[in-house]
N, C-alpha and C positions, 0 to 999 in steps of 0.2 A: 218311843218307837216311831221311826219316819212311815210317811202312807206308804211311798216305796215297797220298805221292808214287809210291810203287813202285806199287801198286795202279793208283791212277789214271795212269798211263803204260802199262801194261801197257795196261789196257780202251781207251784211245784210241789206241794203238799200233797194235792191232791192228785198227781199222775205219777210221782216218784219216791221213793224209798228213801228215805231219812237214812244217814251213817254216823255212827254216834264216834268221837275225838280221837276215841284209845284206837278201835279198830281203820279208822282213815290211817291214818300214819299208819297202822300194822300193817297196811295193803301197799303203802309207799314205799315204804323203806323194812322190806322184810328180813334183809341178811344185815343188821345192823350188829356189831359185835358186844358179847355178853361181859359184864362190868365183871376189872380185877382182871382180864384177859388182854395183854397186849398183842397183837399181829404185829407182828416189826418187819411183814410183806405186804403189809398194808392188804391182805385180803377180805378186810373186813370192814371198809370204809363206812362211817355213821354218819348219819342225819345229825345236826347242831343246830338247836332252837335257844333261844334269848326268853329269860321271864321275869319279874319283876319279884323280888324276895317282900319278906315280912317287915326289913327296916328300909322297902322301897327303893332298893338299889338293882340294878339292872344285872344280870347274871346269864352266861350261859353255861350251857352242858348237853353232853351227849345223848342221845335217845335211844338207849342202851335196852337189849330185843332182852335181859332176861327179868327188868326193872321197870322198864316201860308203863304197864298197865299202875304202879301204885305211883308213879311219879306223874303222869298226867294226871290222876284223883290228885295228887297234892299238888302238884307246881303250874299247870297247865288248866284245867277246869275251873272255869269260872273267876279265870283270874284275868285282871282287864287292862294286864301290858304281856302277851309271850308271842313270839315272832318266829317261822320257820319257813326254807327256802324249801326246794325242790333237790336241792343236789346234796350229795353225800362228800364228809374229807377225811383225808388222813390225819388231821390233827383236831386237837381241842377246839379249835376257833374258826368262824366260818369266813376264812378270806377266799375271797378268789383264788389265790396259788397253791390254797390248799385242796379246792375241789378237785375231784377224783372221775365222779359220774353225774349223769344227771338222772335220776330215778320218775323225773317230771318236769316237762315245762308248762306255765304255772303265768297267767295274764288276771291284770285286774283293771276291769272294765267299769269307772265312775260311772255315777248319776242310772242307773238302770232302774224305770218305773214297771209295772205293766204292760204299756205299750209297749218299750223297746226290748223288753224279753222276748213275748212272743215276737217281734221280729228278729230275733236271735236264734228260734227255734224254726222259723220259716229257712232260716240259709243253714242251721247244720245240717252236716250229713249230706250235703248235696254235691252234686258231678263238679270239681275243683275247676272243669274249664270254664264254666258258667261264672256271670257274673257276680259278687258281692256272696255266694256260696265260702261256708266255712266250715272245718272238721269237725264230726262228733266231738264233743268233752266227756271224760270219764266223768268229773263230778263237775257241780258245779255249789258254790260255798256264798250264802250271803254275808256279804261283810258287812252291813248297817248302810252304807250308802250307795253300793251298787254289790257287783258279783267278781268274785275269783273266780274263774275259770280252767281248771287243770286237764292239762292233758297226760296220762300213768305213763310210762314207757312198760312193753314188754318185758322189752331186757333193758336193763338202764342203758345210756350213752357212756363210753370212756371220752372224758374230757383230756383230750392230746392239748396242747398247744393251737393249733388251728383249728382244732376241731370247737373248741371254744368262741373264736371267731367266727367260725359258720356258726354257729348255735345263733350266738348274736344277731346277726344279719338273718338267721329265719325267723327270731322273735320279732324283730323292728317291723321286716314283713308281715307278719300273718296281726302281729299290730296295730298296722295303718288299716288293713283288710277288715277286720274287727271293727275298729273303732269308727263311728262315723253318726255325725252330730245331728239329732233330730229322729236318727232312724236304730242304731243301737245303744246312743249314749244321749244325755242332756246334757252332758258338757262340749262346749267348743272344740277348745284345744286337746289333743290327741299326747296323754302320755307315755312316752316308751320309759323300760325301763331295764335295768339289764338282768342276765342270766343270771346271776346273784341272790338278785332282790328277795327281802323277805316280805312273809306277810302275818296277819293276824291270825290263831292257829285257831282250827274246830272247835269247838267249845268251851272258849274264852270269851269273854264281852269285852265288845264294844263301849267303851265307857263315856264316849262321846255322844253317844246316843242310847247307853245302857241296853246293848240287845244284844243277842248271841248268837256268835256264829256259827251257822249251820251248816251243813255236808248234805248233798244229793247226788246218786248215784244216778246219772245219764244216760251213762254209755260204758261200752267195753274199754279197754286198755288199748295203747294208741301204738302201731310201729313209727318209724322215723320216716319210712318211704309213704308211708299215708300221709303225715306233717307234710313234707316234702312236696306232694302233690299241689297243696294249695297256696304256694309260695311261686313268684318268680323262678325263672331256670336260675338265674345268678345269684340268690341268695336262699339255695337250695343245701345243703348240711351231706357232702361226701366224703360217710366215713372211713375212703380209700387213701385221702389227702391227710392225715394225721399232724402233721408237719407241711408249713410250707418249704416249696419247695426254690433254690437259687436261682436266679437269673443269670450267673456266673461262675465260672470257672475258679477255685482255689488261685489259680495264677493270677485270675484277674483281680480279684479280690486282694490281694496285697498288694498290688498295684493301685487298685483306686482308693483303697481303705486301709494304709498304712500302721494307722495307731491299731484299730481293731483288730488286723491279723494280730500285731505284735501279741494286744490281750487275751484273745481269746485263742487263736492257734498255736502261737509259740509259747505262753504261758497258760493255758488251760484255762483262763478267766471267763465262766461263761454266764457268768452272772451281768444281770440289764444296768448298763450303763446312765447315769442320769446326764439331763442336757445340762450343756456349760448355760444356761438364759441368763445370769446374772453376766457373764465375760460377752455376752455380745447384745446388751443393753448400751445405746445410745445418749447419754446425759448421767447426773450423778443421783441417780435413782436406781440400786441393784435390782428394785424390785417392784420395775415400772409393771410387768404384766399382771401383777397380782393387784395391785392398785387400780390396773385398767378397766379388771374384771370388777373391781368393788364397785366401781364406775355406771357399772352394767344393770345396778339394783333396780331403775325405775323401770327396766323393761322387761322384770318380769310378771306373768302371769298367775294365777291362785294356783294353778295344777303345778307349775315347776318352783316352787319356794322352797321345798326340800331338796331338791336339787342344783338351786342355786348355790346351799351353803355348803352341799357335796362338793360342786366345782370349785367353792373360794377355798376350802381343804387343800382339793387337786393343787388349785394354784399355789398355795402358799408353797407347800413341799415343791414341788418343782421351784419356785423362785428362793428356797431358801430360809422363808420366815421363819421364827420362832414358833413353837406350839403357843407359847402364853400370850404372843402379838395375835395370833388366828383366834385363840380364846375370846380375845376383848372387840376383835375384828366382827366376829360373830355373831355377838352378845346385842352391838349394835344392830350388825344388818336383819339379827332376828325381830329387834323389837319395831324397822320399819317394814320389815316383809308381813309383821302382823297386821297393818292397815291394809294388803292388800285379800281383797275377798274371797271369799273361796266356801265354800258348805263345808269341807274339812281344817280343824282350828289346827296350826301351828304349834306344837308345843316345845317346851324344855328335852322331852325325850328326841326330841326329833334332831334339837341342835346337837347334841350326844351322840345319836346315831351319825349325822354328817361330820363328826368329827375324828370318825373310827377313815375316811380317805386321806387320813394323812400321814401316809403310806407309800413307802416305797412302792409294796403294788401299784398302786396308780400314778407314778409319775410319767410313764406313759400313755398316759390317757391322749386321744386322738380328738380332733379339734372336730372330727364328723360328730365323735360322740358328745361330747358336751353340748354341740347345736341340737340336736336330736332328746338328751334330757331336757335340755334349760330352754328349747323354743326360741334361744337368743339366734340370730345370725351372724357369724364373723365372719369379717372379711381378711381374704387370702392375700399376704405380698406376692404378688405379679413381678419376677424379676427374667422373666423371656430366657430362662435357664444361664443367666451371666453372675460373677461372682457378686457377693454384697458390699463392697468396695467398688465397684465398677457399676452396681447399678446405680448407689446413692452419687457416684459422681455425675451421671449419665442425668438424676432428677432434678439434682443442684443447678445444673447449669442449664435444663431448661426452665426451671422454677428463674432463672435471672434473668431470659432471654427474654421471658412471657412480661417479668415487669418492667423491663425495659421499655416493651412496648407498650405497656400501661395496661395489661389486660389479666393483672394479674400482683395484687395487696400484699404486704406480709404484716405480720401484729397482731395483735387483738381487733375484731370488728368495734365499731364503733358501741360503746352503750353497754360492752358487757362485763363493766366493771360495775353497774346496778346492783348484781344480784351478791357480789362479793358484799358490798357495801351493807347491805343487809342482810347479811347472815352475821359478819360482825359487828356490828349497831345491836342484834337482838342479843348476841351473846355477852356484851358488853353489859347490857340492861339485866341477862339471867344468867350468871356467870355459871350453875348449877343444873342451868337445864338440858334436856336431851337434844338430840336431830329429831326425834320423832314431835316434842313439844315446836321448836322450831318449826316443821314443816306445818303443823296447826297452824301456827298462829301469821308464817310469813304465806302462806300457800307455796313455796319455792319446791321445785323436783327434789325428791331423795337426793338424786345425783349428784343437784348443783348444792347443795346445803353438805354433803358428803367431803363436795374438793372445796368449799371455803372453810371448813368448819375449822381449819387450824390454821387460819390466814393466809395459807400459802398463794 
């Protein structure tokens, strides 16, 4: 048990009302539908939690309102892998396209001692136009290394299409608002994480730290226009917008978007299209931007490690990889993202969970979001709205102009075939060994040890 955890138990112990596992979730998700009963109106969307079984395999299932109270005593209490989001779906499994509502939105705020509690109790509840002021929380959950922080919905949210998108942009908001280093958290870097995310359920342990998660009731249950209040006007949640809405007329739209009328209006196809990235790759690499991101390991942070191997998922499915190439992809970038430090350890369940985005649902994942989990920054091609044929000709020929007049190299820089040279020099010597052994013994970046390791 961290000082943390003892601390902050103690201070809330004492001014708030403990809520014991069965009844939390009762109060979450109370119209949850009774097992053996299908809704085929889907008017009875369920909460889906993940638990770890007796031969240790990862399992989910419904949180079924008439089974509920004997399956949390058996599957849920005291067991120290079960996982459950804030939203309700229509189906067996908790994807994103299957949510329906969101019954709670649901923040977990690392590193939280004593000090940064009570100054987490100095700004709830206070006038949203005030500075560093945040909403009452209905509960609020110790997870062993800092606090889950939920806020109930009155009525749930219906999750439309856009309205998901807003949800998003008021979580990333009220987020950054939250989080803030030295004065609500002890951690630096600031994790967002999306409308999805699960977390460690009430009164399961923590087995990282062997302590159990506990439930306090705060505050009241939250409307959407009180959230709302303490978020920017632009990434405020209006649930008049359901749907976004065109920019353009049907006419024009076949006009500028040929293929897609044909798909979707003249043949009814309205199912998400994935991008052609392999047909407009540059060199004979199909699957240069998945390679680019693998590229990307040394610059992550302790807080985004789970989220880097969520994005190499992302990536692989959008460029095409195999599941069994991502598998081994993975296996690697797990065992160097373990060197880097972090109070929360890395584990095998973790690479499991970032292996469920490899998914059609996310191969539109947005290059905002991935900066925004991974902390990475990417940079944007700048093409001054001209086609990509006309810009790369437009680079080319000032790229020949600039070295014409000598102010400007093409090649390798001098000297940086050193670090190739040694990377295979060691491999030569341990034909058996890892990149993470490599990187001990040459001191060389993840990175560079990454693009030599197969000679290329």
């Amino acid at each position: 048990m961290t000082k943390n955890y003892q601390e902050c138990y103690e201070y809330l112990s004492e001014q708030f009302s403990e809520v014991d596992g069965y009844a939390f979730y009762k109060e979450i998700f109370p119209d949850n539908e009774v097992s053996g009963v299908k809704c085929q109106d889907f008017s009875h969307p369920s909460a889906v939690y993940l638990y770890r079984d007796k031969e240790q395999r990862i399992r989910q299932r419904k949180m079924y309102s008439d089974t509920w109270e004997q399956d949390y005593v058996k599957l849920v209490e005291k067991n120290n892998f079960t996982l459950c989001s804030g939203l309700v779906y229509r189906r067996n499994r908790n994807r994103l396209e299957n949510a329906q509502r969101m019954n709670a939105l649901i923040f977990d705020l690392d590193g939280v001692g004593l000090g940064e509690l009570r100054n987490l109790f100095l700004r709830f509840g206070g006038d949203p136009a005030r500075v560093r002021r945040l909403p009452m929380p209905t509960f609020l959950v110790l997870s062993g290394t800092g606090l889950h922080i939920y806020y109930v919905f009155q009525q749930p949210i219906d999750l439309y299409p856009n309205i998901k998108i807003q949800m998003k942009s008021l979580k990333y908001d009220l987020t950054f608002r939250m989080w803030e280093y030295k004065g609500t958290s002890q951690m630096e870097a600031i994790q967002y994480q999306s409308i999805n995310q699960t977390f460690r359920m009430v009164g399961s342990i923590n087995e990282k730290y062997d302590t159990p998660l506990v439930a306090f009731r705060i505050g009241k249950q939250v409307t959407l226009e009180y959230l709302n209040a303490y978020a920017k006007p632009e990434n405020r949640v209006d649930l008049n917008r359901p749907f976004r809405p065109s920019k353009m007329t049907r006419a024009e739209a076949k006009e500028a978007y040929p293929e897609w009328y044909e798909r979707v209006v003249v043949n009814g196809d309205k199912r998400r299209k994935q991008w052609d990235i392999a047909g407009k790759v540059h060199g004979d690499d199909p699957h240069a931007l998945y390679h680019w991101w693998l590229r990307r390991i040394g610059e992550i942070k302790g807080g985004h490690r789970y989220f880097f191997l969520m994005c190499m998922a992302i990536y692989a499915y959008k460029c095409g990889v195999s599941k069994k190439q991502l598998c081994q992809d993975m296996q690697e970038a797990f065992e160097d993202l373990q060197m880097v430090k972090h109070e929360n350890v890395l584990t095998e369940d973790d690479v499991k969970s970032a292996l469920e985005a490899y998914d059609k649902e996310y191969f539109n994942f947005t290059i905002a979001d991935i900066e925004a989990l991974t902390d990475v920054r990417i940079e944007r091609n700048k093409r001054n709205g001209r086609k990509q044929d006309l810009h790369l000709r437009l680079a080319r020929g000032q790229l020949a102009i600039l070295k014409q007049a000598g102010e400007k190299s093409q090649g390798r820089p001098v000297g940086s075939g050193t670090a190739q040279a040694k990377v295979l020099e060691w491999r030569r010597q341990n034909p058996d060994g890892r990149k993470i052994d490599c990187r001990r013994d040459t001191g060389l970046d993840p990175k560079t040890i990454r693009k030599w390791w197969s000679g290329e």
